[in-house]
N, C-alpha and C positions, 0 to 999 in steps of 0.2 A: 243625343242618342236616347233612344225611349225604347226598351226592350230588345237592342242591340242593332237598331234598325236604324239605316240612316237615313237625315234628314236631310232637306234639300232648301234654305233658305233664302230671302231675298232681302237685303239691306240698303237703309238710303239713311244718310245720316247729315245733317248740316249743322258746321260748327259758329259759332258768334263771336269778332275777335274785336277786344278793344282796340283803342288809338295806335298804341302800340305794337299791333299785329298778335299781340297774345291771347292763347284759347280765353275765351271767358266759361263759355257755355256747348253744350254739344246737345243736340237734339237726333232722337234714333227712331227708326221705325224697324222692327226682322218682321218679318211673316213667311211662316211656313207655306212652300210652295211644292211641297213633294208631291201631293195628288194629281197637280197640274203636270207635274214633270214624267212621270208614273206613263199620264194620260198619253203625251205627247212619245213617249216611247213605244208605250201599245200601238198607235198610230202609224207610226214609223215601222217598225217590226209589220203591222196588216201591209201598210204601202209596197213594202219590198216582196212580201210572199203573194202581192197581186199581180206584180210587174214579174213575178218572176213564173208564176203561172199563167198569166196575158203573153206571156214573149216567146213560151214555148206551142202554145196553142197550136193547133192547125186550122184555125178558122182567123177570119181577122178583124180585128177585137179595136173598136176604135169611139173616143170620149169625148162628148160632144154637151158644153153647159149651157144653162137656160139661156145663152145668147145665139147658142146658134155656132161658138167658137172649139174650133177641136182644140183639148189639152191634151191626148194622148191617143196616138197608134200602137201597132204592137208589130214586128218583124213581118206576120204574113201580110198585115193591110200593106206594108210598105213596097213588100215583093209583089202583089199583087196589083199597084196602084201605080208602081215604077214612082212615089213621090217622096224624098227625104221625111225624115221624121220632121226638122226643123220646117221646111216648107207646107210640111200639111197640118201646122198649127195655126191658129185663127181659123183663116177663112178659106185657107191653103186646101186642104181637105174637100171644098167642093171641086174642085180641080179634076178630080180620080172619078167622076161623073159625063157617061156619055153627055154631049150636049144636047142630045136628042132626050133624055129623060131630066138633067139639071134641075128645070123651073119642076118638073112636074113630084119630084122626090122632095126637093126644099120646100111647096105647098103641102103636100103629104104630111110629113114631118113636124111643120107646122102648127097645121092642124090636132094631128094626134095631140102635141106638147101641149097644145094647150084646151084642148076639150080632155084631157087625162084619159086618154083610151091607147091603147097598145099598138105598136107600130111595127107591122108586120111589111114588106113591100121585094117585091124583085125587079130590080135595075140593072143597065147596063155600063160598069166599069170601064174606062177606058186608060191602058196603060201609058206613059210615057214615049212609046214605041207606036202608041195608034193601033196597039192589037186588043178588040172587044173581049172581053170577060161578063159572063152573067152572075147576077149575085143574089142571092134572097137576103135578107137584112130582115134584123129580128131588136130591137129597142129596150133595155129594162132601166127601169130607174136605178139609181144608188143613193139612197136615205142618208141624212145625217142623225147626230143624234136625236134630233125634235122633228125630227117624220119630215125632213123638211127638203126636197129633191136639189141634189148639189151638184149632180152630174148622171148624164144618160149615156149609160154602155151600151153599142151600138155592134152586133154579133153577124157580120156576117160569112157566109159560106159559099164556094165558089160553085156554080151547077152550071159549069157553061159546058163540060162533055155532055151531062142529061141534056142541057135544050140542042147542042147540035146531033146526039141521037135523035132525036123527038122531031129535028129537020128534016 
């Protein structure tokens, strides 16, 4: 304890036994791992209060990493996409794409990802049921600590009463 604060350690120790089985020798290593521990709590605490602000949205909010693979939907993509959570990870997620637009959003996207310009586009969704939805989809990155892009949040909004007014 160092100013009534607790520490958080981490220990490996190996001991040397003679013929006999008996300790001879012990060898230690502790090092303080609080800042790490600290770190990984803040982490956790942000993860929860994003999943829990992503799940009430009314837009649908869905996490796509530099592969190309979804790690995470949010309630309305799911409602919106008719596609389990579990099925629209990896590659599950192109699925909830007319076929008509498919190739033409995954080159988009693409593109943006990797010339670093901003991914604006409107698509059409297609439910498990085969009933079309229109979408505008809006792209930002999520940095880690070293500016370094870990995942792309993927925002969209459903406009399919505007495009069949505008019918």
């Amino acid at each position: 304890l160092e100013n009534n604060q607790i520490k958080y350690i981490d220990e490996q120790c190996e001991t040397i036994f003679d013929e006999n089985q008996v300790a001879e020798k012990s060898f230690g290593i502790v090092q303080d791992i609080t800042a790490r521990i600290k770190s990984e709590e803040g982490l956790k605490k942000s993860e929860l209060l994003y999943r829990s602000l992503t799940s009430n949205a009314p837009v649908a909010i869905f996490n796509i990493n530099h592969k190309g693979e979804c790690t995470y939907v949010n309630e309305h993509w799911i409602k919106l996409s008719g596609i389990s959570y579990a099925d629209a990870m990896g590659q599950g997620w192109l699925e909830a794409f007319h076929p008509e637009d498919k190739k033409k959003i995954i080159d988009e996207w693409e593109m943006a990802m990797s010339s670093n310009i901003k991914f604006k586009t409107d698509l059409m969704f297609k439910d498990n049921t085969g009933k079309i939805k229109f979408l505008t989809v809006k792209s930002t990155k999520r940095l880690d600590e070293e500016n370094n892009v870990f995942v792309y949040m993927e925002i969209a909004s459903d406009v399919t009463e505007r495009i069949n007014n505008e019918k």
